[in-house]
C-alpha positions in Angstrom: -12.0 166.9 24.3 -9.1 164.8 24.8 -8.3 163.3 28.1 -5.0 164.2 29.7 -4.2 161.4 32.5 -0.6 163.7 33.7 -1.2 166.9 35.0 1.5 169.7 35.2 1.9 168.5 39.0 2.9 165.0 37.8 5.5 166.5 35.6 7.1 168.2 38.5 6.8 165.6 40.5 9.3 163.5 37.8 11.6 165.7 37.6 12.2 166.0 41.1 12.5 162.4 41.4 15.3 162.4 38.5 17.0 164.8 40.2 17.4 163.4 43.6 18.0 160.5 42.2 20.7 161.4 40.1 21.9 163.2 43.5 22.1 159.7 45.0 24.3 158.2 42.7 21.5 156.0 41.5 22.2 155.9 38.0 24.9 154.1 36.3 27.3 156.6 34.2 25.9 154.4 30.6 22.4 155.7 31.6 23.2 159.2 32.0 22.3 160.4 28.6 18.8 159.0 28.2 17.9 160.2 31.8 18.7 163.5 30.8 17.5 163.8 27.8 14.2 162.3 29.2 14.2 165.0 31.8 14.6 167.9 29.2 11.7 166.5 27.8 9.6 166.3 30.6 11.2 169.8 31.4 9.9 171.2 28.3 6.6 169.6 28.2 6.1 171.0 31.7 6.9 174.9 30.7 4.8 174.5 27.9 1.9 173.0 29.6 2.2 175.5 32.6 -0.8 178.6 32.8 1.4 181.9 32.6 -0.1 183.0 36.0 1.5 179.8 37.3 5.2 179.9 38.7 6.0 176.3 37.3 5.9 178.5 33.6 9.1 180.6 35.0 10.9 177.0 35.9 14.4 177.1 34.8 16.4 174.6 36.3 15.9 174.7 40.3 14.9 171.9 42.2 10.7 171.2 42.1 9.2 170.6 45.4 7.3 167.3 45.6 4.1 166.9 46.5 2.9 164.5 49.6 0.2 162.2 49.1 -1.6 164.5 51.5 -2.0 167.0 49.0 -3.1 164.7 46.3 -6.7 165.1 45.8 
């Protein structure tokens, strides 16, 4: 068995951060493209991982809410 270190939660929890960070003006305009093509990646990666009984499979585009280090394990 292979051991996975980034769980579907982790995904999310990128993708959030792009997206507020992009938000926030935080990236320059000549980092754009590899910022988003990272995040359809991680996008992607996250859908596919996702169990079907889980709503982060039905994930199109809306914003993912992060978790707090409360609910971390």
């Amino acid at each position: 068995m292979e051991a996975k270190y980034l769980q579907i939660h982790d995904l999310a929890n990128v993708l959030n951060l792009i997206d507020v960070a992009a938000k926030q003006g935080l990236f320059g305009g000549d980092q754009l493209l590899v910022i988003g093509a990272m995040r359809q990646r991680f996008h992607a990666e996250l859908k596919e991982q996702a169990p079907a009984e889980d709503n982060v499979a039905n994930i199109a585009d809306e914003e993912i809410e992060v978790e707090t280090s409360s609910e971390l394990g």
